[in-house]
LUMSE-103848 format. One record per atom (N, C-alpha, C): x, y, z; residue in one letter. Coordinates in pm, whole numbers, padded with zeros to 5 digits, always signed. Layout:
N
XYZA...
//
This chain:
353
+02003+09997+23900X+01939+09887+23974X+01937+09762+23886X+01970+09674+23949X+02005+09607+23913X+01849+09429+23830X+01834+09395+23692X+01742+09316+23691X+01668+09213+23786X+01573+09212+23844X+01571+09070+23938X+01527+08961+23816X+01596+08937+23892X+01567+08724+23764X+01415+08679+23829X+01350+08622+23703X+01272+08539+23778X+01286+08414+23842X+01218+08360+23893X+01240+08228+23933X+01284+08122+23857X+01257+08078+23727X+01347+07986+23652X+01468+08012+23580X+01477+08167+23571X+01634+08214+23522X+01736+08181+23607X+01665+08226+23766X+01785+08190+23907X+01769+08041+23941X+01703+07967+23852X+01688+07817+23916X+01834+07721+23763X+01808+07809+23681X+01918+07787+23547X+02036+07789+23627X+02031+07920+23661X+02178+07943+23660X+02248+07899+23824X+02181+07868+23902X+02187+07738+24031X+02214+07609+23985X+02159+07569+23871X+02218+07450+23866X+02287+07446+23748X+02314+07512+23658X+02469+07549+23623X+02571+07479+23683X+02581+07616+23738X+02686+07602+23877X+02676+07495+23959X+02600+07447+23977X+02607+07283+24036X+02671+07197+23956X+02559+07212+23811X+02613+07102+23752X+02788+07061+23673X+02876+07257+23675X+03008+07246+23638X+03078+07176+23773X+03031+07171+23886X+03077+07163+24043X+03075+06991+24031X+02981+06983+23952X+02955+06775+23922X+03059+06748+23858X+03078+06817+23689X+03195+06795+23624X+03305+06758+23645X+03337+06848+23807X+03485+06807+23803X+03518+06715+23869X+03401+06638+23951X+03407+06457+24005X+03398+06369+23872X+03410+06373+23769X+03347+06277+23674X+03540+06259+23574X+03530+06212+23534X+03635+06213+23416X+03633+06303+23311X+03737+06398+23279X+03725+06441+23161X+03692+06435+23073X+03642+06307+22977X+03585+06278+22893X+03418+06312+22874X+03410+06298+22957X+03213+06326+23046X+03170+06451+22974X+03261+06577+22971X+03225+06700+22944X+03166+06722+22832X+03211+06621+22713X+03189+06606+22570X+03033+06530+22577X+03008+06473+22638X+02904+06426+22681X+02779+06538+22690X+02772+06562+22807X+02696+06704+22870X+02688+06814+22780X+02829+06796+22684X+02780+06961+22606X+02727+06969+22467X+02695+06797+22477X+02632+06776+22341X+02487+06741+22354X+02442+06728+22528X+02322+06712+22555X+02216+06850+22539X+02354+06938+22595X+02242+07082+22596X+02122+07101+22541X+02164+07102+22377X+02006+07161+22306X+01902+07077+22321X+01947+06943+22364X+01795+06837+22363X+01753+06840+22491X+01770+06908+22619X+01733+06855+22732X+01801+06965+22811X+01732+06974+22927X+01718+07063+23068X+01841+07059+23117X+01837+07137+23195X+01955+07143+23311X+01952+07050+23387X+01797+07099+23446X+01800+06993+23546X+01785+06841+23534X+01773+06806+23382X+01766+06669+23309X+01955+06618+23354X+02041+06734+23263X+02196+06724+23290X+02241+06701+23447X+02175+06765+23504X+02248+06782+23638X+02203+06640+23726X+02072+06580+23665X+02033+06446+23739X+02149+06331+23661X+02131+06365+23517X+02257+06299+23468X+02368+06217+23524X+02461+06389+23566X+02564+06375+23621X+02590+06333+23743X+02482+06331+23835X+02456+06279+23956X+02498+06129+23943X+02392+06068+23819X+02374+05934+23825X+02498+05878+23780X+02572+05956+23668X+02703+05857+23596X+02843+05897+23723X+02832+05989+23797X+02926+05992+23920X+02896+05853+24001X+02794+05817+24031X+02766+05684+24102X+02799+05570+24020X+02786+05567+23899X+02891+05450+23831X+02986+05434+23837X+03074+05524+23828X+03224+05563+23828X+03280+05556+23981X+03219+05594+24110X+03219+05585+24221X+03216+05402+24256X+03105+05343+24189X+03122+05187+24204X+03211+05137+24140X+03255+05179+24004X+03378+05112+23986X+03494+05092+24072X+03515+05218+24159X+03614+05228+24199X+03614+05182+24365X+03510+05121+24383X+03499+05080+24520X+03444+04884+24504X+03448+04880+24390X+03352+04741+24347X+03470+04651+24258X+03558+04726+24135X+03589+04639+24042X+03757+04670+24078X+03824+04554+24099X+03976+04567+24180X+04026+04641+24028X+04012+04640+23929X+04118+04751+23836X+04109+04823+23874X+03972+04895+23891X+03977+05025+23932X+04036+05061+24092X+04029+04966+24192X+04031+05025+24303X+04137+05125+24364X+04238+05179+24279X+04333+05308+24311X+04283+05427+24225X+04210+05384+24137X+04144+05500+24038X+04101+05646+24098X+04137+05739+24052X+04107+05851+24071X+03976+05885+23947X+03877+06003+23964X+03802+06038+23886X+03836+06037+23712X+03982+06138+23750X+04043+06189+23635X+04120+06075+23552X+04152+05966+23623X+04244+05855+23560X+04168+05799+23478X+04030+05766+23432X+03918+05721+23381X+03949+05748+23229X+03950+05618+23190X+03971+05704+22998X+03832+05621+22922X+03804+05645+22784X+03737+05587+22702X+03719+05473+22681X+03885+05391+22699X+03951+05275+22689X+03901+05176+22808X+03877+05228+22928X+03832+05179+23070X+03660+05116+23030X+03627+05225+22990X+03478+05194+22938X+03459+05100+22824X+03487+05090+22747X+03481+04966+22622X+03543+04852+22708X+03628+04868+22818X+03681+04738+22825X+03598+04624+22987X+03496+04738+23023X+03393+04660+23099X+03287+04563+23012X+03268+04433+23051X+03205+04341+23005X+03052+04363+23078X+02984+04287+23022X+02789+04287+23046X+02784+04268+23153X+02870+04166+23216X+02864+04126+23384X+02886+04243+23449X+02981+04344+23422X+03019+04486+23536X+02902+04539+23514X+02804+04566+23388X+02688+04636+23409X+02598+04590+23449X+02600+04437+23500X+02507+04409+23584X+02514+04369+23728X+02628+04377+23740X+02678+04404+23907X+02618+04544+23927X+02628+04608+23830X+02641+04786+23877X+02454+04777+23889X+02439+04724+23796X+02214+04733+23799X+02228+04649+23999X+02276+04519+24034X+02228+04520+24138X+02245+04608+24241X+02384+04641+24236X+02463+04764+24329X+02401+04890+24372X+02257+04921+24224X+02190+05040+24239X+02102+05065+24391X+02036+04903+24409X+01944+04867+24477X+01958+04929+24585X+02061+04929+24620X+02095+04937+24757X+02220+04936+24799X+02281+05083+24833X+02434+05181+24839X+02443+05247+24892X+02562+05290+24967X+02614+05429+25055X+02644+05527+24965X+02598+05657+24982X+02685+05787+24903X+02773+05814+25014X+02863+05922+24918X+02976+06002+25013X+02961+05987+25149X+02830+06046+25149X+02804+06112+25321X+02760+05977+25444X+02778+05857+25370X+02724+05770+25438X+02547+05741+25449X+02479+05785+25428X+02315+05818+25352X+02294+05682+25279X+02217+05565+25326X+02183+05465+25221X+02075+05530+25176X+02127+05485+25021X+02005+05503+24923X+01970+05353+24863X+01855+05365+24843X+01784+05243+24763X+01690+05310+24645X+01673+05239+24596X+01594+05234+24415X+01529+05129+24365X+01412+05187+24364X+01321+05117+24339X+01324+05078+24147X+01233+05070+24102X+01154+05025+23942X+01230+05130+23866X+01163+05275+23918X+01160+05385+23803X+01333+05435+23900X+01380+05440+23987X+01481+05477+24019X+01635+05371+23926X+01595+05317+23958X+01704+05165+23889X+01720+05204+23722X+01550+05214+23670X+01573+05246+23505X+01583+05385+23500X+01595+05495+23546X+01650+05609+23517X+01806+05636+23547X+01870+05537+23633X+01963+05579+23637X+02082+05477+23473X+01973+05349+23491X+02056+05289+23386X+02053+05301+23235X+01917+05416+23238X+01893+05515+23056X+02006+05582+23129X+02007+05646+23217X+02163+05768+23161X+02275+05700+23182X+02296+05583+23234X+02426+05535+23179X+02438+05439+23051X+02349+05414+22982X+02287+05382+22826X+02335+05472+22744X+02278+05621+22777X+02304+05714+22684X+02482+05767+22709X+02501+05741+22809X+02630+05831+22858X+02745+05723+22704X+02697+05572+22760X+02791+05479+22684X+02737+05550+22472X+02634+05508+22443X+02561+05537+22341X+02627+05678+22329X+02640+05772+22361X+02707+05879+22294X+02825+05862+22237X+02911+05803+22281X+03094+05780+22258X+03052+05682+22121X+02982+05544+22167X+02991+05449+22056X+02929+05493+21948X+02815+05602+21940X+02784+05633+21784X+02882+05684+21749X+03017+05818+21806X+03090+05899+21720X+03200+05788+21757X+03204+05655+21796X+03333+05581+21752X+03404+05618+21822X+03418+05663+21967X+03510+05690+22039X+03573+05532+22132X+03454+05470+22100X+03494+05316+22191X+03382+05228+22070X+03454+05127+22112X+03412+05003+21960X+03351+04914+22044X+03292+04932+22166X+03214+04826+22250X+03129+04922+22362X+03000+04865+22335X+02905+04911+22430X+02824+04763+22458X+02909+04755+22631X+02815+04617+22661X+02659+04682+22747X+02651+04788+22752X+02500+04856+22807X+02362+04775+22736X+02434+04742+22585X+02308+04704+22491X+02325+04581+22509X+02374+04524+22563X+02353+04322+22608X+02318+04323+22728X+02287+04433+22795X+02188+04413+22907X+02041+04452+22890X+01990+04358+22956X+01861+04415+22988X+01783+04507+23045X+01752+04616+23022X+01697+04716+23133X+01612+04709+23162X+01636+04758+23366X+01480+04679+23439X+01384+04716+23370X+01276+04631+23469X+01131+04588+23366X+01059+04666+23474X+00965+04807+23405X+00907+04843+23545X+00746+04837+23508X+00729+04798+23630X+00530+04752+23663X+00465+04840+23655X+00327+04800+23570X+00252+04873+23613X+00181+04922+23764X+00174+05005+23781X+00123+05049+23948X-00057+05134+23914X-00123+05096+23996X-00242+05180+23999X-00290+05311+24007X-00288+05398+23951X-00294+05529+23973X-00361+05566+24065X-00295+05659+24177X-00351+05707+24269X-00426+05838+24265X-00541+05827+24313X-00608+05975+24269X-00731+06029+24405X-00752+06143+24387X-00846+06131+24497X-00993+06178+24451X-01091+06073+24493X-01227+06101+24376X-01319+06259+24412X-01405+06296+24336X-01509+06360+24362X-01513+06409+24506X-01550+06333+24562X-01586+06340+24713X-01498+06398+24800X-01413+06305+24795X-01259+06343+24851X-01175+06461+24849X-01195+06500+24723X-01162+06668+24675X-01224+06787+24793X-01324+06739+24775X-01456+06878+24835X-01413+06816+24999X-01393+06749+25073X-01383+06696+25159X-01233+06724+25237X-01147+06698+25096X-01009+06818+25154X-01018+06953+25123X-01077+07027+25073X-01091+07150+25098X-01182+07220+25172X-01245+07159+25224X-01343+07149+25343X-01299+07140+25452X-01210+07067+25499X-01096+07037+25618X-01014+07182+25590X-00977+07218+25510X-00869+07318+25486X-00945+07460+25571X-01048+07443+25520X-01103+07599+25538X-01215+07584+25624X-01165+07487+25718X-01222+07451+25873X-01131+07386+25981X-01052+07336+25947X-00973+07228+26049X-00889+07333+26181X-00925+07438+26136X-00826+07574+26279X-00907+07567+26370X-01055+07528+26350X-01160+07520+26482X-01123+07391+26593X-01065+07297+26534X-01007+07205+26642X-00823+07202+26681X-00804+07346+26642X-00664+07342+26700X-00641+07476+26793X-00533+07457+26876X-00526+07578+26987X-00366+07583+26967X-00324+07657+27037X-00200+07726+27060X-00135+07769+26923X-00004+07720+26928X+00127+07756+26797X+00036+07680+26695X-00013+07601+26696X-00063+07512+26600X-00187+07606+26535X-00258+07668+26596X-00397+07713+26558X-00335+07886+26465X-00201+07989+26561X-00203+08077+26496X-00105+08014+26362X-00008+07926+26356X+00018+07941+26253X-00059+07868+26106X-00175+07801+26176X-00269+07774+26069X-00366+07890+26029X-00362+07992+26108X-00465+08132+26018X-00350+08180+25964X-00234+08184+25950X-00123+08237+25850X-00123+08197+25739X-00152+08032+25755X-00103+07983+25674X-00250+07954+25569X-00379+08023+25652X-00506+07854+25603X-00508+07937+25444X-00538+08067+25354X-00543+08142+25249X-00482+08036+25165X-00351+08104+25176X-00228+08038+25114X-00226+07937+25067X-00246+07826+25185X-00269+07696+25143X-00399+07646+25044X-00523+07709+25105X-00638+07652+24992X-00621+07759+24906X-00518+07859+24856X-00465+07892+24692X-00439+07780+24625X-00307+07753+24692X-00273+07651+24614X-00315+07505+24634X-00338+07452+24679X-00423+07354+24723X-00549+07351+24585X-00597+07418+24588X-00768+07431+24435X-00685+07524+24374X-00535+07545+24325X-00484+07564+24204X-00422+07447+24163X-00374+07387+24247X-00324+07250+24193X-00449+07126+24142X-00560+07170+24230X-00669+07065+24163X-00722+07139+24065X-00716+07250+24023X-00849+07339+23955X-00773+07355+23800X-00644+07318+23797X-00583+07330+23659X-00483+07217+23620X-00389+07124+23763X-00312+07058+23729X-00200+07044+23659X-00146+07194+23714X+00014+07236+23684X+00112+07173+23787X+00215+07134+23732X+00291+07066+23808X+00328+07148+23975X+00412+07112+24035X+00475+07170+24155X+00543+07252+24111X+00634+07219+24070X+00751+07344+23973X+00713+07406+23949X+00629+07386+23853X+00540+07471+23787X+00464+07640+23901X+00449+07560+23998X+00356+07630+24073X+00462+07736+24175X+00551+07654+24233X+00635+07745+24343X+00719+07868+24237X+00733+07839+24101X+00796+07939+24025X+00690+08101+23964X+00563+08073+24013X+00452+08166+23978X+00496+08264+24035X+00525+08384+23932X+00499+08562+24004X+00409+08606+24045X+00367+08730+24078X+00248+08758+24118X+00213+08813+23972X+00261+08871+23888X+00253+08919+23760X+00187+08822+23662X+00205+08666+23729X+00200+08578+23632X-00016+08574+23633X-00019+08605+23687X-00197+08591+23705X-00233+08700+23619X-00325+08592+23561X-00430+08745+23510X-00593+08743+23518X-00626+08833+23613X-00753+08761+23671X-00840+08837+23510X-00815+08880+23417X-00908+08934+23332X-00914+08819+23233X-00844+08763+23225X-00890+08613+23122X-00869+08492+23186X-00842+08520+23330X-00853+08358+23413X-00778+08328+23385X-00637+08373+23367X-00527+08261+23343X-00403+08265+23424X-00324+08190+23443X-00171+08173+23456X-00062+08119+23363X+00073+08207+23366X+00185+08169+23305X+00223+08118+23291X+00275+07993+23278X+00346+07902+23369X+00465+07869+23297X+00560+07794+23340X+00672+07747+23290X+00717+07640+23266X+00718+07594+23180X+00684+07439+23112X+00825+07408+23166X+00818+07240+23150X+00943+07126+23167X+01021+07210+22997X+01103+07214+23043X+01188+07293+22880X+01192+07442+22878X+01145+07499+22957X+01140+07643+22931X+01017+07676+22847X+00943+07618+22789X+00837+07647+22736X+00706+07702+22806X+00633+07889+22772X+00592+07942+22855X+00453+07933+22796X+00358+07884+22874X+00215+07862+22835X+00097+07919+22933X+00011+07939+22883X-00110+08034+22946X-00200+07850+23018X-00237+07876+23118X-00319+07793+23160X-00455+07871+23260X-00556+07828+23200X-00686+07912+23194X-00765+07804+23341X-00827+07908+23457X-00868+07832+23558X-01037+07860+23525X-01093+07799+23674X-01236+07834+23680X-01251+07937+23817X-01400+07942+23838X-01419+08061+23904X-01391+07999+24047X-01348+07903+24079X-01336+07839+24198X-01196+07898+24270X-01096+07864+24111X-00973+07859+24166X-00946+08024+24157X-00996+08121+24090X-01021+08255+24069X-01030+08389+24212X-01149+08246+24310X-01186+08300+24441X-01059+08291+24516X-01032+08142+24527X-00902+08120+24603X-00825+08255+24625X-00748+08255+24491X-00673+08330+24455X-00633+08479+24502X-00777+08519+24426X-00785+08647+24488X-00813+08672+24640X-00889+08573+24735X-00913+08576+24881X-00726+08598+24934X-00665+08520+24865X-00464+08464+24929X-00475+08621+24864X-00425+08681+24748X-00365+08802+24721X-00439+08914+24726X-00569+08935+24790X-00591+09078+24876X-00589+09058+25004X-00565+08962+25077X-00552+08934+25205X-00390+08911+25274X-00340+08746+25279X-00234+08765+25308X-00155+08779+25252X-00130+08783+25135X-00027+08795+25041X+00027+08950+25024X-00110+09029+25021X-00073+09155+25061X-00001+09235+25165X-00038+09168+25250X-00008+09169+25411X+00179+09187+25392X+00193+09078+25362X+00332+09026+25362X+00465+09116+25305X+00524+09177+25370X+00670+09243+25332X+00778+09129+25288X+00776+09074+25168X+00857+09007+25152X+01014+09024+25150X+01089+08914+25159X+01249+08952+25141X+01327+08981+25019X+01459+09075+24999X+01458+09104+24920X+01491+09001+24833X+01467+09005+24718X+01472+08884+24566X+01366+08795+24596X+01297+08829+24659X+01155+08717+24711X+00987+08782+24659X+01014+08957+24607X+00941+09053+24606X+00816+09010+24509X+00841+08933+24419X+00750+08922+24299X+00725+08769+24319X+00708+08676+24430X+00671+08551+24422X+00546+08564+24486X+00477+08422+24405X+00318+08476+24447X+00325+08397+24609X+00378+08258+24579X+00340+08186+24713X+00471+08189+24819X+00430+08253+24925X+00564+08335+25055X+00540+08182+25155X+00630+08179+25195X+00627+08084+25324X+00619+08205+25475X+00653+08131+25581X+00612+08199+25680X+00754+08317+25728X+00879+08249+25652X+00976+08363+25617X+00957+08443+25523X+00914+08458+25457X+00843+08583+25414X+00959+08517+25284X+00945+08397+25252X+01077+08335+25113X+00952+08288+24986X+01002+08288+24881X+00923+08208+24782X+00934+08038+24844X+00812+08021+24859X+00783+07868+24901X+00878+07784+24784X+00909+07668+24826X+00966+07550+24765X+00917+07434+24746X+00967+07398+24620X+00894+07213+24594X+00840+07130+24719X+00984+07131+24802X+00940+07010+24941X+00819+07111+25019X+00807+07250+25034X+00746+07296+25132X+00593+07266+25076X+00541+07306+24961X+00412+07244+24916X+00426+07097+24928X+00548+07026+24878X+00505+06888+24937X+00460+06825+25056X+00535+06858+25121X+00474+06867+25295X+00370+06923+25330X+00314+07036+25293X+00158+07073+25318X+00077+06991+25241X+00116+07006+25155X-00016+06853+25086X-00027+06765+25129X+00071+06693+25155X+00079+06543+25267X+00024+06591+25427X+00064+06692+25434X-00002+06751+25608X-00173+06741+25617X-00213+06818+25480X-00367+06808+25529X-00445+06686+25444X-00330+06601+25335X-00432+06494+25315X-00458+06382+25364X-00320+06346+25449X-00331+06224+25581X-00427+06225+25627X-00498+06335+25695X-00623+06369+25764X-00746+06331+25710X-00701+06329+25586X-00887+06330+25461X-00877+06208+25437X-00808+06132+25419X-00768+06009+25345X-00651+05933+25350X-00632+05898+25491X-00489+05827+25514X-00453+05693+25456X-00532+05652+25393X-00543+05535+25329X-00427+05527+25191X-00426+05688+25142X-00352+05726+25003X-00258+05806+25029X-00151+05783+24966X-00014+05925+25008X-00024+06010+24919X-00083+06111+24940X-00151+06169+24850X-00071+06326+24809X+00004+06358+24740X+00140+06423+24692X+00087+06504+24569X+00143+06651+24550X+00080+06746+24441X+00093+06689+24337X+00167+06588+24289X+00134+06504+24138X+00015+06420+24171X-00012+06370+24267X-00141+06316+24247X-00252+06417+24267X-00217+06529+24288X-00384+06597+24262X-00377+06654+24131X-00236+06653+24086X-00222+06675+23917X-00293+06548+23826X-00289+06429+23918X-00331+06314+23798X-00487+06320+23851X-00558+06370+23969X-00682+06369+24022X-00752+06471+23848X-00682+06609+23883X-00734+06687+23808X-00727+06632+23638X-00637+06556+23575X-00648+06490+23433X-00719+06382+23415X-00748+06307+23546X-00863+06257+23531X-01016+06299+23497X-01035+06379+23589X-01175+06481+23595X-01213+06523+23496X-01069+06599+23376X-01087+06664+23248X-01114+06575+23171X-01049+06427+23168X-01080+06347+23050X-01229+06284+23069X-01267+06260+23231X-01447+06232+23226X-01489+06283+23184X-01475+06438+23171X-01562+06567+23160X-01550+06583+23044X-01490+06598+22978X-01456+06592+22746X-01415+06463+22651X-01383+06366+22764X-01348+06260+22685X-01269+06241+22558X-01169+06421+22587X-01060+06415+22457X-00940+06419+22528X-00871+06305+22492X-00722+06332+22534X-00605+06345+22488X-00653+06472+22378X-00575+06520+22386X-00548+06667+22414X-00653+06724+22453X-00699+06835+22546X-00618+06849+22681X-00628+06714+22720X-00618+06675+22844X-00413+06690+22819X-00364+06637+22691X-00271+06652+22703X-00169+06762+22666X-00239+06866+22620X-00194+07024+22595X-00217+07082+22719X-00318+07036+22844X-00322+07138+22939X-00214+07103+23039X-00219+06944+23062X-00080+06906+23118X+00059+06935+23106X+00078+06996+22987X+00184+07000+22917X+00265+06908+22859X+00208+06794+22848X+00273+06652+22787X+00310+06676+22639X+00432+06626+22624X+00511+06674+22443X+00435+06521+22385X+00408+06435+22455X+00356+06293+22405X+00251+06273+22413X+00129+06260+22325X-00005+06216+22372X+00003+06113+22433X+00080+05983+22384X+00059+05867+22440X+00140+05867+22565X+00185+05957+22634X+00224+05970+22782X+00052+05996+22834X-00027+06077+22775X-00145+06153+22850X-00229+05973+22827X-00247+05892+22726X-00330+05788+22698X-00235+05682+22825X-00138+05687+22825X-00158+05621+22930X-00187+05579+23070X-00187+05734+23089X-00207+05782+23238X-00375+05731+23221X-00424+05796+23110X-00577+05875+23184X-00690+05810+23065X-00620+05730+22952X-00751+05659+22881X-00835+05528+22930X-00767+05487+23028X-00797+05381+23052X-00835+05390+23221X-00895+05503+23237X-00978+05545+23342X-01106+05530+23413X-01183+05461+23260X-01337+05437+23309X-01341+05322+23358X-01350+05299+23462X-01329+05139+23531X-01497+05121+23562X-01599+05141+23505X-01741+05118+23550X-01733+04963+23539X-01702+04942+23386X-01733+04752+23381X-01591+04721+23492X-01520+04748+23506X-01413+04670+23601X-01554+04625+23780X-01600+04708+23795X-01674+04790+23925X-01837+04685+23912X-01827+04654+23764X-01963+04548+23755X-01911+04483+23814X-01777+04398+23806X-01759+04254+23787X-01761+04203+23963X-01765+04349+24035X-01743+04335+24201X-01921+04238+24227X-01999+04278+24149X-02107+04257+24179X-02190+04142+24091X-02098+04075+23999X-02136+04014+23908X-02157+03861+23968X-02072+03842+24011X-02088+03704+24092X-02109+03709+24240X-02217+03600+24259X-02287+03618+24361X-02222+03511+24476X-02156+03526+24573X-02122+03426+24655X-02240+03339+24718X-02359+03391+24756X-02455+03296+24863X-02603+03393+24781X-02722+03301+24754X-02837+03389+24746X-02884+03462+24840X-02930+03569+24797X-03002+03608+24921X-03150+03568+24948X
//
């Protein structure tokens, strides 16, 4: 009989195979690239990579008349040193807003625009440190400038208020709607007050075994960005959840085969997926708070908020997150106490009373 993989071994070796399937749209040269990225970075870091430097190479060849008979493979080293600052900044506006293959406009925003133009930074920056090309005009451009944005979070109130809806809202529904919300209601407030009660990513969460729990020290497994495997310790809140979803429906459930050891099942009896928790989170928080688009990273930044009120160390806050950077965790979450911001609403008086 044969090993079953867990969930991030079969998620490796999926995008593998994707990402050699990318390879062979890109130029030969590319490969030297990618196989020198390995030890510093993910698959799925490579495979977004290769996504992004195929769309350069794709605009060349639809944008800059040398290229326009170019095939993937015709692409040499020589092609690249001999684009000037202007092609890389045709290519930064070009990001904005483009057709892929399939006809699909895509647009890119702040953080979309500068992620795709760090990996074509680094793609150029690899060749020019080992001297494969004697010009990198990437570094006479400027890379976009991205804004600060307000962190979205959902307070105190709001919390208890969506899980309150969760593990009531079937009393105002009838038909298909009402049975497949007692299928689903467990399940969902599992994960729902596991995602607020510890603030493990999504990934993180749809990749959980059932093995991975251990209700005798309150903890879960989890699987870090990198493969890195860490214990994350809950409270008795998220404890109840838990155990209510896995002696109830979770038990229930005959799962499919290679599906046998996942904790969270969808209604095919499959290990749930990234988008499928995404969509239930957005399903029942429209309802609580339509004001906020409120998405399992933001109940990840709800919950690092809460921890840094509650200990006021962050860097606690940034070992439970799993952040390799403190000053990724200080920026999210030090600058959180907005009380004096919240005076100043009240500080000046428009009219006496």
């Amino acid at each position: 009989m044969a090993t079953q993989r867990t969930y991030h071994e079969q998620t490796n070796i999926d995008y593998t195979l994707r990402l050699r399937e990318i390879l062979k749209t890109l130029p030969p040269f590319a490969k030297d690239f990618f196989r020198a990225m390995e030890p510093v970075s993910s698959i799925r870091t490579r495979m977004n990579y290769a996504y992004d430097i195929r769309v350069f190479f794709r605009f060349l060849t639809e944008n800059n008349p040398l290229y326009a008979h170019y095939r993937s493979d015709q692409f040499t080293l020589q092609d690249l040193e001999r684009l000037k600052p202007v092609d890389i900044e045709e290519y930064m506006e070009y990001l904005k807003v483009y057709q892929r293959e399939d006809s699909e406009l895509v647009t890119n925003g702040e953080k979309g625009l500068a992620r795709k133009m760090s990996a074509l930074r680094s793609f150029y920056g690899y060749f020019y440190k080992r001297q494969a090309i004697s010009q990198n005009p990437t570094l006479l451009v400027d890379m976009p400038k991205i804004h600060e944005k307000a962190i979205i979070r959902l307070e105190a109130d709001e919390v208890a208020t969506l899980l309150d809806y969760v593990d009531s809202c079937g009393e105002r529904l009838t038909g298909q709607a009402r049975v497949y919300y007692e299928k689903t209601k467990d399940r969902d407030l599992a994960i729902l007050t596991l995602l607020l009660g510890t603030g493990i990513r999504v990934s993180e969460c749809v990749g959980l075994d059932i093995q991975d729990v251990d209700f005798k020290n309150n903890g879960i497994k989890v699987t870090r960005k990198g493969g890195n495997e860490m214990v994350v310790y809950f409270g008795e809140e998220v404890r109840s959840a838990l155990l209510n979803y896995m002696e109830g429906t979770r038990k229930a459930i005959s799962p499919l085969s290679g599906h046998e050891n996942a904790l969270f099942l969808s209604t095919r009896k499959r290990r749930m997926g990234v988008q499928a928790i995404e969509n239930m989170v957005k399903k029942y928080a429209r309802q609580v708070t339509p004001n906020k688009k409120i998405t399992p990273h933001k109940l990840r930044s709800t919950y690092g908020t809460s921890l840094y009120r509650e200990t006021g160390d962050i860097y606690l806050v940034a070992d439970v997150l799993g952040h390799k950077d403190v000053n990724t965790t200080r920026k999210h979450y030090a600058d959180i106490d907005d009380n004096r911001r919240r005076m100043a609403a009240t500080a000046v008086k428009l009219r006496e009373p």
